[in-house]
C-alpha positions as CSV (number, residue, x, y, z in Angstrom):
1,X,5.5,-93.7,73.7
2,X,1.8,-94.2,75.0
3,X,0.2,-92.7,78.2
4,X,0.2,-95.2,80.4
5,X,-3.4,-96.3,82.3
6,X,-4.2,-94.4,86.1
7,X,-5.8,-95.9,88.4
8,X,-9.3,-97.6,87.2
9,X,-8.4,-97.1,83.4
10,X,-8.0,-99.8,81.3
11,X,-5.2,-101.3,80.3
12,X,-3.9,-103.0,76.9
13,X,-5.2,-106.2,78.5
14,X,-7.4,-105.4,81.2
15,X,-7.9,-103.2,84.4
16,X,-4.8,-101.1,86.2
17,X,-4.8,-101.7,90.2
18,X,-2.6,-99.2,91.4
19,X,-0.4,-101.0,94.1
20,X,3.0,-99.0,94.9
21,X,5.7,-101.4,96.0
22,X,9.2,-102.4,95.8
23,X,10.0,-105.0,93.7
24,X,13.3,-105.7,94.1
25,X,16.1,-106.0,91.7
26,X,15.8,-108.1,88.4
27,X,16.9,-111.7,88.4
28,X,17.7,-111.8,84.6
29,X,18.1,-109.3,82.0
30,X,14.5,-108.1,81.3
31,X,12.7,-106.1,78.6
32,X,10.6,-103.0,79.8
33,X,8.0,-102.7,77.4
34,X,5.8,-100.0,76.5
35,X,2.2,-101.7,77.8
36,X,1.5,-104.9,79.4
37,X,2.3,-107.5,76.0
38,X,5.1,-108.9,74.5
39,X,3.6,-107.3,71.6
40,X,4.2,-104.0,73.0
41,X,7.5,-102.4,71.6
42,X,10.6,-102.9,73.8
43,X,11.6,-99.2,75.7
44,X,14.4,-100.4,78.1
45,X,16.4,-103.3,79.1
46,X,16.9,-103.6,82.3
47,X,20.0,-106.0,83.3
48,X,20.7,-108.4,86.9
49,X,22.4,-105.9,89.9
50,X,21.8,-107.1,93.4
51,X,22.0,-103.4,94.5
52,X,19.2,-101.4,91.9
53,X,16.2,-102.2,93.4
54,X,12.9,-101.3,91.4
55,X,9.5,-99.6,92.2
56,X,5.8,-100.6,90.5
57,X,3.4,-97.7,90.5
58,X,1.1,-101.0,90.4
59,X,0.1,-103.3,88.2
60,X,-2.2,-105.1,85.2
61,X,-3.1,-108.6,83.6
62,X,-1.4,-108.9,80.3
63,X,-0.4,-111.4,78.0
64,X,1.2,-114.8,80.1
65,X,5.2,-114.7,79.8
66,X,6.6,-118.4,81.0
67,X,10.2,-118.0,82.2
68,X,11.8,-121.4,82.5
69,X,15.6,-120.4,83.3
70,X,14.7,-119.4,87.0
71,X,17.0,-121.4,89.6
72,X,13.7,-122.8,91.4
73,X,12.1,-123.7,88.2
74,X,9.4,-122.5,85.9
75,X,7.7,-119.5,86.3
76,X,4.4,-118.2,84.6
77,X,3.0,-115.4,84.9
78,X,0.1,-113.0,83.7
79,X,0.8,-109.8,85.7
80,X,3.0,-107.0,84.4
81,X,4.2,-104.5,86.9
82,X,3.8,-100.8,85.4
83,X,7.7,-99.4,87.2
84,X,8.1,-96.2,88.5
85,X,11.0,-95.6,86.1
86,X,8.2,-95.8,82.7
87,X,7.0,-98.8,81.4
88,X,6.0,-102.0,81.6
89,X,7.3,-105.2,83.0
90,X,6.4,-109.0,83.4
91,X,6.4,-110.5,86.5
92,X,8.5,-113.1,85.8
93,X,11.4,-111.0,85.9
94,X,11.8,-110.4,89.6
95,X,11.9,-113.3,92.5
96,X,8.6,-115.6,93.1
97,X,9.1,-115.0,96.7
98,X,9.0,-111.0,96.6
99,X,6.5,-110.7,93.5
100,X,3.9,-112.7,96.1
101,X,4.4,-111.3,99.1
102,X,3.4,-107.6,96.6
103,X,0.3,-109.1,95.4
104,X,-0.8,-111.1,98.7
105,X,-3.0,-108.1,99.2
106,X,-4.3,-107.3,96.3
107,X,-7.8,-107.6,94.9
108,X,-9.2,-108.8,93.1
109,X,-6.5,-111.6,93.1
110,X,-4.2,-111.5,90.3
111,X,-4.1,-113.9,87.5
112,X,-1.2,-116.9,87.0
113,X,1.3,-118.7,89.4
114,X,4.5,-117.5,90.8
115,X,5.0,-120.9,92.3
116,X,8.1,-122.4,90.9
């Protein structure tokens, strides 16, 4: 497995802003990868439980996942959350709602829609 970026590093597809935060639980089952692209190799799956919440040390642009099976709608996305627990996740994978109240601070301001 590959370091993963600190703070003002690159990433596989562009800067690391470190941004600790809880994310929530997943709403889906959801690859962890091992950087911020679907190309990167799969290192865990997480799986839907309304009681395991997760934590991002922060977060990078990567490659733009479209999730269209969410109960609001479509999702798209271009951030990946680096977790706590190793590796590498799209945004996609946890509510709209909670993903942008966790970036409503951040700058610069992230890249892609949450909006359903």
């Amino acid at each position: 497995m590959s370091s993963s970026p600190k703070s003002g590093e690159s990433g596989e597809s562009g800067e690391f802003h470190l941004l600790p935060a809880l994310l929530g639980p997943v709403w889906r089952d959801a690859n962890v990868r091992s950087g911020p692209s679907l190309d990167s190799p799969v290192i865990r799956l997480l799986l839907p439980d309304a009681a395991v919440g997760y934590e991002a040390e922060g977060w990078s642009p990567g490659d733009e996942v479209v999730e269209d099976q969410h109960r609001d709608g479509v999702i798209t996305s271009a951030i990946w959350f680096r977790l706590a627990i190793g590796g590498w996740s799209s945004a996609v994978n946890f509510e709209p709602e909670t993903v942008a109240v966790v970036l409503a601070d951040a700058a610069p301001s992230p890249l892609g829609s949450q909006a359903p």
